[in-house]
C-alpha positions as CSV (number, residue, x, y, z in Angstrom):
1,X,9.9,-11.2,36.5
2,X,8.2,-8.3,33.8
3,X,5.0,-9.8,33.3
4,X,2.5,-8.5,30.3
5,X,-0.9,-7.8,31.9
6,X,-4.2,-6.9,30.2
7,X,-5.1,-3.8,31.0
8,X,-8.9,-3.3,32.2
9,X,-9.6,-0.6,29.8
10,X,-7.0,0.7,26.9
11,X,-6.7,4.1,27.0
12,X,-8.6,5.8,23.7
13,X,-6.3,9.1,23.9
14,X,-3.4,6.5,23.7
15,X,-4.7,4.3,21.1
16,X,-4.8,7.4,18.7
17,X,-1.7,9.0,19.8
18,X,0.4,6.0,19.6
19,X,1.6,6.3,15.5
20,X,2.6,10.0,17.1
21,X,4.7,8.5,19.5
22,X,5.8,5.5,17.4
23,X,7.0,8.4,14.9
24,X,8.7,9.9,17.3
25,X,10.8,6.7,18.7
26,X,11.5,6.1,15.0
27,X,13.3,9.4,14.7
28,X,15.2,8.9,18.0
29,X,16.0,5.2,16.4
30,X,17.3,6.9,13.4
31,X,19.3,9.3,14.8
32,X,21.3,6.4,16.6
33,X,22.0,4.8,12.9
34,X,22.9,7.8,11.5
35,X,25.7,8.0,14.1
36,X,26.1,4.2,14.0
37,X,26.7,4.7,9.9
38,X,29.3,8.1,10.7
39,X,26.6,10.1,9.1
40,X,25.3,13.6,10.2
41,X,22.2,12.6,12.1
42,X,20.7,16.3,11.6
43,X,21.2,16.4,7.6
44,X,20.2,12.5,7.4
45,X,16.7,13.8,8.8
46,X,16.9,16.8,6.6
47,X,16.5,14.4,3.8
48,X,13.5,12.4,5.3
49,X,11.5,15.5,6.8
50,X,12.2,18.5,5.5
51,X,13.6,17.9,1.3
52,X,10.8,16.4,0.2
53,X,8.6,19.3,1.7
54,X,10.7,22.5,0.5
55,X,9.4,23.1,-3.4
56,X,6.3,22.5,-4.9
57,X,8.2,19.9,-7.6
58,X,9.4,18.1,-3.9
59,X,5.6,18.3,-2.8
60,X,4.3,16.8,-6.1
61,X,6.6,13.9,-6.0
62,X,5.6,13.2,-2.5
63,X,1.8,12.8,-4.5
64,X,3.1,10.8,-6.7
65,X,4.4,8.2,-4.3
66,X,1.6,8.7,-1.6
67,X,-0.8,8.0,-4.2
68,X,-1.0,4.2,-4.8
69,X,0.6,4.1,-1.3
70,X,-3.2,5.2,0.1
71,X,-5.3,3.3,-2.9
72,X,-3.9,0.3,-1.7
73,X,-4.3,1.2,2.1
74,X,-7.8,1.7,1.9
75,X,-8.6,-1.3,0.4
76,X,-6.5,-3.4,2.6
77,X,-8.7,-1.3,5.2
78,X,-11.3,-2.9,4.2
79,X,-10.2,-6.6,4.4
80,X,-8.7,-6.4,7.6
81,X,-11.6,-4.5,9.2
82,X,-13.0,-7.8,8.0
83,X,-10.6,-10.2,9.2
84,X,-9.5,-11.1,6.1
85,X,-5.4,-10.7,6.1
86,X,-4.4,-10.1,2.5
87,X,-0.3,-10.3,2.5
88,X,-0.4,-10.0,-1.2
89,X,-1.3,-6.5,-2.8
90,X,2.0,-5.9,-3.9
91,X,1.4,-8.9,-6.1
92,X,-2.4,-7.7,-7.2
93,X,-0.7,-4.4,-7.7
94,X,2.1,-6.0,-10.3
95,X,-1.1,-7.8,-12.2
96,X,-3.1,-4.7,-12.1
97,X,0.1,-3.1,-14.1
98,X,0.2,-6.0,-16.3
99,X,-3.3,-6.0,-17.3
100,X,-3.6,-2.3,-17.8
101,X,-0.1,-2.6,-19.8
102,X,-2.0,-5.1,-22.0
103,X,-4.9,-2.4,-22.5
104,X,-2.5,0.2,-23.3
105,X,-0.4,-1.2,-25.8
106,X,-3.3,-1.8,-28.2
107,X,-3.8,2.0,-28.3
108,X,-2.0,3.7,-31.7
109,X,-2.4,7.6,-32.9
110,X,-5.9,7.2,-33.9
111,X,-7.5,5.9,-30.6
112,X,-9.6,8.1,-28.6
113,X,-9.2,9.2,-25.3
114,X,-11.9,6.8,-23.9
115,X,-8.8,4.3,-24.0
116,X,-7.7,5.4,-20.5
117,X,-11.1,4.2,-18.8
118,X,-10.3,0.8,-20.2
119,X,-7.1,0.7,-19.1
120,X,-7.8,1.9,-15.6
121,X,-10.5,-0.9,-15.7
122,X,-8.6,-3.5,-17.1
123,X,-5.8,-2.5,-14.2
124,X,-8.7,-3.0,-11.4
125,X,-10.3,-7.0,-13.0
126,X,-6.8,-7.7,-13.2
127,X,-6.7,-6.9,-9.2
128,X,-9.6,-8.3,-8.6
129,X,-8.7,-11.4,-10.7
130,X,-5.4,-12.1,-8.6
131,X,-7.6,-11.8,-5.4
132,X,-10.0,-13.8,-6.3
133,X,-7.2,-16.7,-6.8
134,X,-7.1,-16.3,-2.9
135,X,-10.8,-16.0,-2.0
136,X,-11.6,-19.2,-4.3
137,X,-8.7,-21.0,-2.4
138,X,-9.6,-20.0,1.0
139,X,-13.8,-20.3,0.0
140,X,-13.5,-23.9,-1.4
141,X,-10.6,-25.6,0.6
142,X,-10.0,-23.5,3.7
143,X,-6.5,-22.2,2.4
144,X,-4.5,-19.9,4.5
145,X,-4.9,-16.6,2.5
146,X,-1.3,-15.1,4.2
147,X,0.6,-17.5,2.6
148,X,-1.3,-18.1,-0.8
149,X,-1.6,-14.1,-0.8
150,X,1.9,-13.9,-0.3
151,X,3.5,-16.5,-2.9
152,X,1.3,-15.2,-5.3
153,X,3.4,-11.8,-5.3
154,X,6.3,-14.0,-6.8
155,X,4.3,-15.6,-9.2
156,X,2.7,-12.5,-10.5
157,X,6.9,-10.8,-10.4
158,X,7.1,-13.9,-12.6
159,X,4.8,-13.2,-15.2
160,X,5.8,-9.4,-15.3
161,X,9.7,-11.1,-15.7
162,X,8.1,-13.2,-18.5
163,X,6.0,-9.9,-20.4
164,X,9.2,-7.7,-20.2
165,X,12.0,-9.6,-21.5
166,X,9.5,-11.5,-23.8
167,X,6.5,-11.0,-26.2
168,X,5.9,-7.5,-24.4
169,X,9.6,-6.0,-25.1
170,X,10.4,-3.3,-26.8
171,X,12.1,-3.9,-30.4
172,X,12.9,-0.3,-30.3
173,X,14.2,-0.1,-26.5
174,X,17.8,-1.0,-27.0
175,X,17.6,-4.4,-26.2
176,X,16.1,-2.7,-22.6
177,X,13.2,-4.9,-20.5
178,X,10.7,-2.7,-20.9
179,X,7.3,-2.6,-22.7
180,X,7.4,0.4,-25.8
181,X,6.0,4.3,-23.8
182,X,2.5,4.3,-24.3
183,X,0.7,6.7,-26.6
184,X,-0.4,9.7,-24.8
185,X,-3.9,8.9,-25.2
186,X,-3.7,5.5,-23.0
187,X,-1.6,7.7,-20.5
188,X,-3.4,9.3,-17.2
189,X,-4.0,12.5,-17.4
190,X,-1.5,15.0,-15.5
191,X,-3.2,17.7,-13.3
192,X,-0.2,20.5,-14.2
193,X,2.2,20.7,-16.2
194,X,5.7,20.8,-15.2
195,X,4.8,17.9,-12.4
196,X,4.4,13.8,-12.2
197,X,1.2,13.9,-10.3
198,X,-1.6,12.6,-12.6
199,X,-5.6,12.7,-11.7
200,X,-5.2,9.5,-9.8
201,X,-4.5,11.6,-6.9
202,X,-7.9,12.5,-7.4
203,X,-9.4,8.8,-7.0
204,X,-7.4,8.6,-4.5
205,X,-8.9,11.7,-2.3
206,X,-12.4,10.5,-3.6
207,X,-11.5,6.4,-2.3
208,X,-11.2,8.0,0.8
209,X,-15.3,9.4,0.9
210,X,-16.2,6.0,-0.3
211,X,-14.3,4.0,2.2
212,X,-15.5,6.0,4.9
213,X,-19.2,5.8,3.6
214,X,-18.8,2.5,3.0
215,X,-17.2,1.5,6.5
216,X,-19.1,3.5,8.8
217,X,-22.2,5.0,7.2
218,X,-23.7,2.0,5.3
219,X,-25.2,-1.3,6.5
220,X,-22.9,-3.3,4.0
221,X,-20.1,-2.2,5.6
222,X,-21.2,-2.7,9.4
223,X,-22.3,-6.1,7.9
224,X,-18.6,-6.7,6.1
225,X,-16.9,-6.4,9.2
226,X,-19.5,-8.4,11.6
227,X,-19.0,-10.7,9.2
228,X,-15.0,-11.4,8.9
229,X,-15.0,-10.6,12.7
230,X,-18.0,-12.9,14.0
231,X,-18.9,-15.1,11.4
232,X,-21.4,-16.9,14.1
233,X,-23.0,-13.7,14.8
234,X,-23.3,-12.5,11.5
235,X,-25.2,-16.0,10.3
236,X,-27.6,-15.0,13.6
237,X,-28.3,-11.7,12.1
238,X,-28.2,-12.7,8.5
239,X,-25.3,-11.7,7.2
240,X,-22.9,-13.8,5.1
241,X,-19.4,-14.5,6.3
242,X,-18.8,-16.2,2.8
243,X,-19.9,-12.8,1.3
244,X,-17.3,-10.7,3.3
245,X,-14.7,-13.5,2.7
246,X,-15.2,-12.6,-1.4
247,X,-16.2,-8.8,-0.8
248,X,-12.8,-7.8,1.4
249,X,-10.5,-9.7,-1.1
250,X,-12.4,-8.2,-4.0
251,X,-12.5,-4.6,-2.9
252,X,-8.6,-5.2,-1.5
253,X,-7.6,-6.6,-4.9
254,X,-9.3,-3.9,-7.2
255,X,-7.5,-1.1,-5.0
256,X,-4.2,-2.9,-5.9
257,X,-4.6,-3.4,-9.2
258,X,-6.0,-0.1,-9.8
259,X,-2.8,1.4,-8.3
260,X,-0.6,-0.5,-10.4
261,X,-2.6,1.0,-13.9
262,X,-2.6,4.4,-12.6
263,X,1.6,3.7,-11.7
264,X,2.5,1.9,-15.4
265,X,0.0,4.6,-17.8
266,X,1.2,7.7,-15.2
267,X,4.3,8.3,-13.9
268,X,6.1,5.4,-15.8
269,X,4.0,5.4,-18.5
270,X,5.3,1.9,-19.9
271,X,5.7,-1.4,-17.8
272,X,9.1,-2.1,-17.1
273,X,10.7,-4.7,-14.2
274,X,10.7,-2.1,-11.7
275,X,7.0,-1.5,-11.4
276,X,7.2,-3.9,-8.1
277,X,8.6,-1.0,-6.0
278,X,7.1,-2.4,-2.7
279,X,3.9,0.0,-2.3
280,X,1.8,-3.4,-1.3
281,X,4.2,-4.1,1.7
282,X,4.7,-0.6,2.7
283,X,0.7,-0.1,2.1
284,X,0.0,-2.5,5.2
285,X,2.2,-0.1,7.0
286,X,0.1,2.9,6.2
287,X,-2.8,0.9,6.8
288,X,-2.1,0.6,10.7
289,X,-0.4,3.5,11.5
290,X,-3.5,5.3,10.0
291,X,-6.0,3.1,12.0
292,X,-7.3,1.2,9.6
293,X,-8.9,4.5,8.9
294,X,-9.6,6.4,5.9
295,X,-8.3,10.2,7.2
296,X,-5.7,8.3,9.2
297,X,-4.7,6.6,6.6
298,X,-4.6,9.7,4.6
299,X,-1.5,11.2,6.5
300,X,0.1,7.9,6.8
301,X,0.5,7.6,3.3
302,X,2.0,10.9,3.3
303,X,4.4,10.0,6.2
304,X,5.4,7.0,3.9
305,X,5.9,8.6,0.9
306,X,8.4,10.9,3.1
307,X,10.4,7.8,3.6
308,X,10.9,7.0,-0.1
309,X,12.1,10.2,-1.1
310,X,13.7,10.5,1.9
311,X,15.5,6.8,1.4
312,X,16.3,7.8,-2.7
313,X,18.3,11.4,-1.3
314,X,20.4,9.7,1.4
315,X,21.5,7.3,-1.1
316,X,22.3,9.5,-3.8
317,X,23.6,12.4,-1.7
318,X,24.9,11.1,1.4
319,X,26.2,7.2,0.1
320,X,23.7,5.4,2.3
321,X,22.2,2.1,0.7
322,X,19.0,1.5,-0.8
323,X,18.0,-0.3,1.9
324,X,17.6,2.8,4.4
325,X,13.8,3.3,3.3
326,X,12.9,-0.4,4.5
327,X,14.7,0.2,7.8
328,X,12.9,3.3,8.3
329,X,9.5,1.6,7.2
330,X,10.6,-0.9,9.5
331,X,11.3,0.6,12.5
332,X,8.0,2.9,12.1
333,X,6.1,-0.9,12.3
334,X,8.0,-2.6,15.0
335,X,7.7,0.9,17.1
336,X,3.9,0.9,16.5
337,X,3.1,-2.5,17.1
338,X,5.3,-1.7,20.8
339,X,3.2,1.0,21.3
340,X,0.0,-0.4,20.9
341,X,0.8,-3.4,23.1
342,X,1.5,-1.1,25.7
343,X,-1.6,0.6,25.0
344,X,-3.5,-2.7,25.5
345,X,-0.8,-4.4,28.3
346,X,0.5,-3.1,31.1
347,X,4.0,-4.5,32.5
348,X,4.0,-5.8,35.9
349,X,6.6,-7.0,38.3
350,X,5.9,-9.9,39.5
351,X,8.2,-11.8,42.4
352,X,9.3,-15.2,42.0
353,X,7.2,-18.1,44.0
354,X,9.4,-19.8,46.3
């Protein structure tokens, strides 16, 4: 019999090289469905690796979609550093959209441009709000925040339903669910022209410094994660577990929610049904195959971003369904998470007792 042993000391080259070699089994795994679907294998993993790398329009798209892919990352990051396992950005994200969306729309021709710090702030309270649903829940009656995370994502897809086919619809949209295009003044800046990527690649790049201040240079953060981790200890040394509790959901829940403004007032720039695109799932991805670390985290998102545009080509140019970019995002996870038990287990052979 295979028995799963703990291994006296995990290797630390492994532990880092696993997402390397979890990448790796992912593109042997993907090979064998690309045969599996009668599909050239070679020119299916042209369009994952190599298309959206070729142009410099390819390369800003891939910003676009690593962008709220890493804002949400980092703040997850910071809750599960914590112990505190937020299932529900994607749902903080869609509220974050909403809220900023409700910011927006007030702006007409004669508003200034200080509009888009209000709606980038609005976008992060609205987070922060839908978070705190969970942290109140979990603070007063000891509610599982997985599964109170996680339904609120359909409550919040709800509420956007509601907002887009209701009082937020566009008389002028040809009967479409979607809010009216904001006015270029509530609209995120773009870096360049002739490109999608806006200057919330920029917070993005700067959330990385802070997180990595904030994690490993400052005592909050070494008290944040004594905190979720050993709440006994931290009370001995005087930090608060209730504090990290509120803290990791907050910080985890602005991230998300200010991904969703900087989605809705940049690349869409209006709120439409289709701003839940899945960047809080696939964010808890990037999250571990980065290491829960900022610069890890950093080429994760990347990496992710490859399998969206990756997944929209093969679709449009090769007939695959919509569907390839989960199994890729999928396969990347279950290949890590069999990495890293090997890293920390070793499989033994071990005879049967007679």
């Amino acid at each position: 019999m295979l028995k799963l042993e703990l291994r006296p000391q995990p290797s630390e080259v492994w532990r880092y090289a696993s997402p390397l070699l979890a990448l790796a089994i992912t593109v042997f795994l993907g090979i064998g469905l690309f045969v599996l679907l009668g599909k050239d294998p070679m020119r299916g993993l042209q369009m994952f690796f190599w298309e959206p790398l070729k142009s410099a329009y390819a390369l800003g798209e891939l910003m676009v979609k690593a962008t709220p892919l890493l804002i949400i990352a980092l703040g997850l990051a910071v809750a599960y550093r914590s112990n505190v396992w937020n299932i529900g950005a994607e749902g903080q994200f869609v509220m974050g959209a909403v809220a900023a969306t409700g910011v927006a729309l007030m702006a007409d021709k004669d508003t200034g441009r200080w509009i888009v710090v209000a709606v980038v702030l609005a976008g992060i309270l609205g987070g922060m709000c839908w978070a705190g649903l969970v942290a109140w829940l979990k603070d007063r009656f000891h509610a599982n925040e997985i599964l109170v995370s996680l339904m609120l994502v359909y409550v919040a897809d709800m509420v956007l339903g509601y907002l887009v086919y209701g009082p937020w619809k566009d008389p002028a949209g040809y009967n479409f669910p979607q809010s009216k295009t904001f006015e270029a003044v509530a609209q995120i800046p773009r870096l360049m022209s002739g490109s999608r990527v806006s200057a919330g690649l920029i917070l993005a790049l700067l959330g990385v410094v802070a997180v990595w201040i904030f994690l490993f240079r400052t005592r909050a953060g070494f008290a944040q994660q004594v905190g979720g981790l050993a709440p006994a200890a931290a009370r001995y040394a005087g930090f608060s577990s209730r504090k990290a509790l509120w803290t990791a959901l907050m910080v985890s829940g602005g991230a998300a929610g200010l991904a969703g403004a900087l989605e809705v007032a940049g690349p869409l720039g209006q709120l439409t049904p289709y701003v839940p695109a899945g960047y809080g799932f696939a964010a808890i991805i990037v999250a571990y195959v980065g290491r829960l670390h900022p610069v890890g985290m950093l080429f994760s998102a990347v990496l992710m971003s490859m399998f969206y545009i990756g997944g929209e080509l093969a679709q449009s140019r090769m007939g695959l369904p919509k569907s390839i970019t989960g199994v890729f995002q999928g396969l990347l996870l279950f290949s890590l998470l069999a990495c890293d038990t090997l890293v920390a287990y070793r499989l033994r052979w071990q005879g049967r007792r007679v």
